[in-house]
C-alpha positions as CSV (number, residue, x, y, z in Angstrom):
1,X,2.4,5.4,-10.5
2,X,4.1,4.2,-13.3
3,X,2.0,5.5,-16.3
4,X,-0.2,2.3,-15.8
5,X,-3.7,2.2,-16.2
6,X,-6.1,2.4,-12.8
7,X,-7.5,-1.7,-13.7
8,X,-3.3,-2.2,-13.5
9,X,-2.8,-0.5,-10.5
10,X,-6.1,-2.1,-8.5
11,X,-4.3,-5.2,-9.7
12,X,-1.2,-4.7,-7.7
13,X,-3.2,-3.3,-4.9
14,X,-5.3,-6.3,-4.7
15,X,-1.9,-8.7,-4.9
16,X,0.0,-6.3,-2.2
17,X,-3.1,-7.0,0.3
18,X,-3.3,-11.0,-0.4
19,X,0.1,-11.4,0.6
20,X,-0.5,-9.1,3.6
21,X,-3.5,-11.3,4.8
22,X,-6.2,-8.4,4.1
23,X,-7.6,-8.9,0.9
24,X,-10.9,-7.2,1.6
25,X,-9.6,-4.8,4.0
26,X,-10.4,-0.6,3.5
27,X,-7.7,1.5,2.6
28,X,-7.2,2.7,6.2
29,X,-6.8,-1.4,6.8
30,X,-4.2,-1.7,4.2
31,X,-2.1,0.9,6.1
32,X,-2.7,-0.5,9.3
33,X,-1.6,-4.0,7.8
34,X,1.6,-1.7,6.0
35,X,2.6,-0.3,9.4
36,X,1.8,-3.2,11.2
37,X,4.7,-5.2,9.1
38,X,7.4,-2.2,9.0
39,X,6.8,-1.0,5.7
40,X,5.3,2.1,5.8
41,X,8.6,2.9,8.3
42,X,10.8,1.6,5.6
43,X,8.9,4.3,3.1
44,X,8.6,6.7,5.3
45,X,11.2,9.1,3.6
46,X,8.8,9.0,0.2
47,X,5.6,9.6,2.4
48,X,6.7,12.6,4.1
49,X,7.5,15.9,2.2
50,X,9.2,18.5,4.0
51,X,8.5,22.4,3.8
């Protein structure tokens, strides 16, 4: 994301879903937890691309 390394970015990952409360969850349970607390809403702009 931000020219870091993929260990780096696991990292954050891992730190995002520990203060979520779904450290070993999949991917799809990360966004579930994301949604789940309003933030992919509040992102929502960045996840989207329009035609």
């Amino acid at each position: 994301m931000q020219d870091c390394s993929e260990a780096t970015e696991n990292k954050r990952i891992q730190r995002i879903k520990e203060k979520l409360g779904c450290s070993y969850s999949s991917p799809s349970g990360l966004f579930k937890a994301l949604k789940e607390n309003g933030i992919t809403l509040a992102c929502l702009e960045s996840l989207v691309s329009y035609p």
